[in-house]
C-alpha positions in Angstrom: -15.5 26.3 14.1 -15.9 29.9 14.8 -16.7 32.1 12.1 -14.3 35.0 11.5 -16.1 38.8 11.3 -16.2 38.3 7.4 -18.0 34.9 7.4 -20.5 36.3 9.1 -20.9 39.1 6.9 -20.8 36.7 3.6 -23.2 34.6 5.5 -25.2 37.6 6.2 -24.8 38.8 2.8 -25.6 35.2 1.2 -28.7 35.2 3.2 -30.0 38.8 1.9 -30.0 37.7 -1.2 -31.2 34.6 -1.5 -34.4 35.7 0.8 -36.8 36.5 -2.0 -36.7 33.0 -2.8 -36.6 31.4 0.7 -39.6 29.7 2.4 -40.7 32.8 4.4 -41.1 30.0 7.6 -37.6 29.7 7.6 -36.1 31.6 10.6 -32.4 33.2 10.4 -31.2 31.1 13.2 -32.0 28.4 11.2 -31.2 29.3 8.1 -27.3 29.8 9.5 -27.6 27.0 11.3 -28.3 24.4 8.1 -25.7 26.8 5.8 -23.0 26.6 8.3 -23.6 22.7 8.6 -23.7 23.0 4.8 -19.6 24.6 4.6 -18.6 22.1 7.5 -19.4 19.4 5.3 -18.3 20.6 2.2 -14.8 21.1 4.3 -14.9 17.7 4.9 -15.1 16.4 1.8 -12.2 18.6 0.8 -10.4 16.9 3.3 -11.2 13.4 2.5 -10.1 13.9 -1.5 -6.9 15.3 -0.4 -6.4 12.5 1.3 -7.3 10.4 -1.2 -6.0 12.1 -4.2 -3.0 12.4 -1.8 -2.8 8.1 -1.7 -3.1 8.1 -5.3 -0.3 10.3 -6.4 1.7 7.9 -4.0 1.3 4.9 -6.4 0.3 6.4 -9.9 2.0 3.3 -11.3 -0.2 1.1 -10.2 -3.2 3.2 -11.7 -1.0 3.9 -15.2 -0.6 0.0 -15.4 -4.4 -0.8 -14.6 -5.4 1.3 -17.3 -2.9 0.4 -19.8 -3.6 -3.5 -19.2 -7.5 -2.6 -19.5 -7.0 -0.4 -23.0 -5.2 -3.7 -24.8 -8.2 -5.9 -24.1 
């Protein structure tokens, strides 16, 4: 994943600002390093609930039926 000109920026920009409450033994390399890590995951899990969200709208009847039998016992 290469980071566009803006990323970088916001990255740069996110770091700035969050600095006065950073461990001052954290380096820059590594604080991009963990952050980046940090989006690729949360990309991830965007992409596994699509998917799943994605099977779910596929049989919402089942789901509907589920609940309706659980709400009459």
């Amino acid at each position: 994943m290469k980071a566009t000109f803006d990323q970088r920026h916001a990255l740069r920009d996110e770091f700035e600002s969050t600095k006065a409450t950073r461990d001052a033994s954290r380096s820059r390399k590594g604080w991009y390093a963990s952050r980046k890590a940090q989006l690729q995951v949360q990309e991830a899990f965007a992409e596994i609930e699509d998917e799943i969200g994605q099977s779910y709208r596929r049989q919402p009847a089942v789901a509907v039926e589920q609940r309706a039998s659980h709400a009459q016992r």
